[in-house]
C-alpha positions in Angstrom: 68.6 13.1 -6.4 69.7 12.8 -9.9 73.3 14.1 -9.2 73.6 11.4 -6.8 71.9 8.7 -9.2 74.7 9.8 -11.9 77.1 9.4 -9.1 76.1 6.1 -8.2 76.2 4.7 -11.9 79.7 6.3 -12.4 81.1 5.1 -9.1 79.3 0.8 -10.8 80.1 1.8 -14.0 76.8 1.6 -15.3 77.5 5.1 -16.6 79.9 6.1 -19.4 80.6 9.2 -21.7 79.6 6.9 -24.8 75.9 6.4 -22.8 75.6 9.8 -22.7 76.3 10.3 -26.2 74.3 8.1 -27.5 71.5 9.6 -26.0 72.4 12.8 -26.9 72.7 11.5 -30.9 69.3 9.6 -30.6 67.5 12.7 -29.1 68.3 14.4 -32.5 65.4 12.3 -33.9 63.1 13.4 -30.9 63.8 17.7 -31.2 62.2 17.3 -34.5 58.6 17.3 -33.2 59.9 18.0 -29.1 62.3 20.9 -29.4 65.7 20.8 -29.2 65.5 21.1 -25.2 62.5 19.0 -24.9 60.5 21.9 -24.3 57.5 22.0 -26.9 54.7 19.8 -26.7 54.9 17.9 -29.8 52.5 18.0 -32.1 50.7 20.5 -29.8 49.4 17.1 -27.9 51.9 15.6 -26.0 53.8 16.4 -22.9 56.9 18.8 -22.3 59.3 15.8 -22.1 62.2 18.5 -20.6 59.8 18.5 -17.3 59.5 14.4 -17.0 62.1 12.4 -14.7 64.4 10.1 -16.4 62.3 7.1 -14.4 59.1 8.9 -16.3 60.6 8.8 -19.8 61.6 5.0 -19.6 58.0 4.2 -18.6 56.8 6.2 -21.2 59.1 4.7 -24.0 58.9 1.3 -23.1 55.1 1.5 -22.8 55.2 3.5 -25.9 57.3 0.1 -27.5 55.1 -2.1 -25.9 51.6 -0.3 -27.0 50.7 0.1 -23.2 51.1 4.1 -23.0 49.8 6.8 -24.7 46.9 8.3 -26.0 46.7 10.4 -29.4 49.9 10.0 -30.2 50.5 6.4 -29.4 50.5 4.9 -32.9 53.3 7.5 -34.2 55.3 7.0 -30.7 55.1 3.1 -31.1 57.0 3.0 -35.0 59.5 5.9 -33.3 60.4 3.4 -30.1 60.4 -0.3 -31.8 63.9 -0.2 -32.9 65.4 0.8 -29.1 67.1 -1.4 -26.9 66.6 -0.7 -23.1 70.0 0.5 -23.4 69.0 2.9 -25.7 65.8 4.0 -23.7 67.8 4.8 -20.7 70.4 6.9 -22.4 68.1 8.6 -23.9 65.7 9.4 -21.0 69.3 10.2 -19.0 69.7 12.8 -21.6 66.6 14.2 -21.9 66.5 14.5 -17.5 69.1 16.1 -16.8 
């Protein structure tokens, strides 16, 4: 389903290498406490992102941003979310999917 979600976006153009840069360079930020595949629970507490879908991870960030997600970690997840655009949030939950 992904491969044909990607396929879709490339075919609209809604999908371009500089997207999937940018989430790449923004996940940088995230490996910190997530691991550098997404694979650690950060903080011992939160959920293995690497295992979410990308549809997942934009509910979580923007409810994260919007202080309607969450639970121990909400407050720290909220300050690390306010600055994204939804452009942002979707490149970086494309990179984090796949």
């Amino acid at each position: 389903m992904k491969k044909v979600l990607i396929a879709l976006c490339v075919i609209f153009g809604l999908w371009s290498t500089s997207m999937a840069d940018e989430g790449g360079d923004l996940f940088k930020k995230c490996a910190t406490c997530h691991g550098v595949q997404g694979e650690k629970a950060a903080l011992g507490k939160s959920k293995i992102i690497k295992d979410m879908s990308s549809a997942q991870i934009i509910t979580a960030l923007k409810g994260y941003k919007d202080g309607s997600y969450g639970g121990a970690s909400k407050a720290l997840m909220k300050g690390q979310v306010m600055t994204l655009s939804d452009a942002q949030i979707t490149a970086l939950a494309a990179h984090i999917s796949k």
